[in-house]
N, C-alpha and C positions, 0 to 999 in steps of 0.2 A: 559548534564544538569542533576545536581541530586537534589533532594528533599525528605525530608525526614519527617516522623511524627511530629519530633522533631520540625521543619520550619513550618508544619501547626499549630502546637497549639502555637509556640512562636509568630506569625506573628500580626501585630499589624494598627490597623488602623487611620487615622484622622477623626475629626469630617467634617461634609460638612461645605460650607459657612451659615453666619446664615441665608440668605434667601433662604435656597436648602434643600431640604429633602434628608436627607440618606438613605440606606437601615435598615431595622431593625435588630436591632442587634439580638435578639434570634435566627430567622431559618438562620441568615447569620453562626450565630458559631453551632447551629447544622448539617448544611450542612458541614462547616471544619471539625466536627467530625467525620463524614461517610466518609471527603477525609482522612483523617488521620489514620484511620481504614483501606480502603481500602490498603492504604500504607504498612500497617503491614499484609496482609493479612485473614481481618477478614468481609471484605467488597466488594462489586462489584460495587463503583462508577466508570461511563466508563467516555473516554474525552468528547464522544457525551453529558453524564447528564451533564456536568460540561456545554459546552456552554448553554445545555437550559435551566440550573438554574436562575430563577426568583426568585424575593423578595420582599416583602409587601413595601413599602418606612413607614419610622419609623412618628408618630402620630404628631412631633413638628418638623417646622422650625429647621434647623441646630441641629437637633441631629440627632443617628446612626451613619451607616458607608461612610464614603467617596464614592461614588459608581464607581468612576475611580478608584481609588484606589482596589475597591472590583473584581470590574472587568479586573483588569489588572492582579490582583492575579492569577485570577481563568482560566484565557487566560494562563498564565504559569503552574498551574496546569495541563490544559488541554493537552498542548505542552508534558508534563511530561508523563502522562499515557498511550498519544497515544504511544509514544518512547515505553512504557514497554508493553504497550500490542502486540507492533511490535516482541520485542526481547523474549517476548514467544512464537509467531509466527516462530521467527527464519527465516524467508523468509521475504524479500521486495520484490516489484515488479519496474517494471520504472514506472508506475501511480505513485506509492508511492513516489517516487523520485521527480517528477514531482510536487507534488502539496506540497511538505512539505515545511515550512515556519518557521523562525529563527526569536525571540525577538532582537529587539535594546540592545544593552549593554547598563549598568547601568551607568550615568550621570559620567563623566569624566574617562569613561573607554571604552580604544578602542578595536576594537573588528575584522573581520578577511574583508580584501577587499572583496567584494561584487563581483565584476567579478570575481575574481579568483576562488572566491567559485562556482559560477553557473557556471561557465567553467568546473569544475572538477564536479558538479553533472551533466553536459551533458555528458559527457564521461560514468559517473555511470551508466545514462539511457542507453547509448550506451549498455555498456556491459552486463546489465539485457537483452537486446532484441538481444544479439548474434553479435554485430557490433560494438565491442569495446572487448578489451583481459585485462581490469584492473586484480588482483591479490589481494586478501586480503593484503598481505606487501604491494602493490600501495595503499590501503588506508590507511593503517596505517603508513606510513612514510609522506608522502603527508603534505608538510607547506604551509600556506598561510601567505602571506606579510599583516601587520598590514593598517585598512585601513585610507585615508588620514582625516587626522585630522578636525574635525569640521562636517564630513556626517555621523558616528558612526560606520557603516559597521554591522555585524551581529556579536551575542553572541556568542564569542567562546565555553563557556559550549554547549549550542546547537548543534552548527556544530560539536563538537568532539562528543558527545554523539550520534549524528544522525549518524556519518560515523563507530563508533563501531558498530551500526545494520547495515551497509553496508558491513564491513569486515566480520561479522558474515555472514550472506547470502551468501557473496561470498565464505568464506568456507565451507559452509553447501553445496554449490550447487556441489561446488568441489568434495568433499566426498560423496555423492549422487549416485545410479548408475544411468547410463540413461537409461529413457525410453525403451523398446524394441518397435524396431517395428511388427506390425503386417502386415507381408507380403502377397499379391496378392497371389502371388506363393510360396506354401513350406507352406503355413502356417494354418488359419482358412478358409474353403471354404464358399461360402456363406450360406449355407446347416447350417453350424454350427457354424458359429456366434453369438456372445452370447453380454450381456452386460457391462462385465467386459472383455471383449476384446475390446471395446470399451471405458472403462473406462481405460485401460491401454496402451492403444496406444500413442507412442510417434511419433512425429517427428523432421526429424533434422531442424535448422537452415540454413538458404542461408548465404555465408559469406557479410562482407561490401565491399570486395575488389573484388566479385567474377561476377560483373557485372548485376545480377539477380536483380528480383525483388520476396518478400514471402509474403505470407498471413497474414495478422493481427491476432496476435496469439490468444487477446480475442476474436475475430468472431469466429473462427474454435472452440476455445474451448468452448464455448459458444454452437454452433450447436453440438459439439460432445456430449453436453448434454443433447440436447434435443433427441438424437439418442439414447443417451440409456436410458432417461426414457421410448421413444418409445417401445422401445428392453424391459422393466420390465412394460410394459403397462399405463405407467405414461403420456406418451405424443403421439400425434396421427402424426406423419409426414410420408407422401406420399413417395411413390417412384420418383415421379414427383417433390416432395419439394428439396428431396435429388439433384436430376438430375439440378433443376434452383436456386440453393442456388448458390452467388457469395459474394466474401469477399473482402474486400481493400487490393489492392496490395501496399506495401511500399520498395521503392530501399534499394536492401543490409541488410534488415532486414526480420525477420519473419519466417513463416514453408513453409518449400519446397512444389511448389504449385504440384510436380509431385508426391510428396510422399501422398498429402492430395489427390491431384485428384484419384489417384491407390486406397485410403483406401474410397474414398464416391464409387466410382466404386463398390467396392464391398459389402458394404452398400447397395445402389441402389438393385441391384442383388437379394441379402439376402431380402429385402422388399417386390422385385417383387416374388416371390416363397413364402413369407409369404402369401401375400395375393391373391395367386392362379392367378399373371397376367405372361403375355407370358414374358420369360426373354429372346427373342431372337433380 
């Protein structure tokens, strides 16, 4: 889905009915101005301003702007930035997959079937969390069947646009080196464990097929930040916090629980000799 400056300043509204107040026209079009702006890049309206823009309602009975109408804009708008501030980001996540949502196509235009689309962004999810092998070419080749006539199915501009920041991820992550681990043995001992060893610790993935079950990667990674603010004196976690922390297991997905176990092990360690208790 594309939008351009050119569509905010052309975009045109109806009056409301004559017994509804519209929104007022002045801060409605100097808010299009600041979207319009941001467009070109001379502005920072985010999708979050766009839904919580508010608007005086206009002084007379059926003048202003339609407010459906204002507000159906500004819900595409919003649709629009989130997408660009994604593809500066250059990374999805499967959250992001998960919660992204596609306009109805425009009145006698059909648009992509609906299962088939949420079928192929479950797979998407798959593959973001290590349980699924999609390919940049798998989304970009990837057709859906038009959907049946009369339900509307989802805006194609949308879904191609949303799945170009999915190819892109997926290539980025491709090209990406992974992770190093930081190993028990051979590696940091607890003695000298720092907080950018902790900040760069990777682990692998459990496969789908592989029978296992792995850790929820936002828990782990989540607690691995509170370890190293610890580690840079920003947060106060125990040796004991370390040793009773447990994260949701999920089948065929997630971070190896023996690779995360080995890496708080010696966390653990490293805490108990900071704070002068017996590491035996």
């Amino acid at each position: 889905m594309t939008l351009t400056p050119e569509d905010v300043r052309d975009v045109r509204f109806h009056r409301p009915p004559p017994d509804a107040k519209g929104y007022d026209e002045p801060p409605v079009d100097a808010f299009l101005e600041r979207i319009a702006g941001t467009l070109r890049g001379r502005d920072t309206i985010t999708a979050q301003d766009v839904l919580k823009a508010r608007f005086p309602p206009a002084v007379v009975d059926g003048n202003g702007y339609d407010r459906d109408e204002v507000e159906l804009f500004l819900d595409l708008v919003a649709t629009v930035l989130e997408q660009r501030a994604l593809a500066e980001q250059g990374r999805l996540t499967a959250a992001d997959v998960a919660e992204v949502g596609f306009q109805r196509p425009k009145p006698g235009v059909i648009g992509y079937d609906e299962r088939q689309v949420d079928a192929f962004l479950a797979r998407v999810q798959a593959t973001l969390r290590g349980a699924d092998d999609l390919t940049p070419q798998d989304v970009q080749a990837v057709e859906f069947a038009a959907a049946t006539v009369g339900l509307g199915g989802y805006d194609r501009g949308g879904v191609d646009a949303f799945l170009d920041q999915v190819a892109l991820t997926l290539q980025r992550a491709a090209a990406a080196p992974r992770p190093q681990l930081v190993p028990v043995r051979g590696g940091p001992s607890p003695a000298t464990l720092t907080a950018a060893d902790v900040h760069n610790v990777g682990f692998h993935l459990v496969g789908a097929g592989a029978g296992r079950r792995g850790y929820d990667e936002d828990e782990v990674d989540g607690f691995l930040d509170r370890i190293e603010g610890t580690l840079l004196g920003a947060d106060t976690l125990t040796p004991h916090d370390v040793r009773r922390v447990r994260f949701t297991e999920h089948p065929g997905t997630g971070y190896d629980p023996d690779e995360v176990d080995a890496f708080l092990n010696l966390v653990e360690v490293h805490l108990r000799r900071r704070y002068g208790q017996n590491t035996g």
